[in-house]
N, C-alpha and C positions, 0 to 999 in steps of 0.2 A: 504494500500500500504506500504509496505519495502520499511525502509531507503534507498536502495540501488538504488531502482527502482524510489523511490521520488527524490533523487540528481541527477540520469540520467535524468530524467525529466526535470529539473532545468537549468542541463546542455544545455541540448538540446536548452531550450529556451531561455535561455541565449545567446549560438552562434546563434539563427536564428536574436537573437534582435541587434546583435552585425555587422553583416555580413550584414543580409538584409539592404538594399538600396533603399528606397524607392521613388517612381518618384516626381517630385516635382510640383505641378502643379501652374506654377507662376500667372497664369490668377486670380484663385480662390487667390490669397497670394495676390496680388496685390486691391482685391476688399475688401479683409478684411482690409490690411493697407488704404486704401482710405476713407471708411466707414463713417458714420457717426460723428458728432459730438459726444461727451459725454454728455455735457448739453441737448444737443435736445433729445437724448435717454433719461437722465436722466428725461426728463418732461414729455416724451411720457411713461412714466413707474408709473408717479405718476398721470398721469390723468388718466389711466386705474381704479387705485384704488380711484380715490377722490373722489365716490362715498360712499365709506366705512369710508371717515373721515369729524370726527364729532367734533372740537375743545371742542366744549362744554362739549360733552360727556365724553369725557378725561379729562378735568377739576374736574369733579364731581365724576369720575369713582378713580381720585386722590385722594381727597378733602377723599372718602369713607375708602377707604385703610390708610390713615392717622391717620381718625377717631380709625378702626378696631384696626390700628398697637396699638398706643398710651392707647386704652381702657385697 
């Protein structure tokens, strides 16, 4: 595509983003502000994975890479 035809482009999209108006739907804005906690989200996001964490594992998985670094 030409310069000329990529800035008309650009243009274009530019006044639709500028102009366009878009409806606002308070119902949905209003469930989003409402929402949940952060903490309760943030625990129901760490139980999903706490199956995947192994304290130990990361200790030693540490403990090896120290070993590796320093050798």
């Amino acid at each position: 595509m030409g310069r000329g035809r990529q800035k008309a482009k650009h243009t274009k999209v530019a006044r639709e983003l500028k102009y366009n108006v878009p409806e606002t739907n308070y119902e949905q804005l209003q469930r989003e502000l409402q929402g949940s906690s952060p903490a309760s989200h943030e625990e129901d996001e760490l139980s999903k994975w706490s199956e995947y964490l192994d304290d130990e594992s990361a200790e030693e998985d540490a403990e090896d890479y120290d070993h590796r670094r320093f050798a």
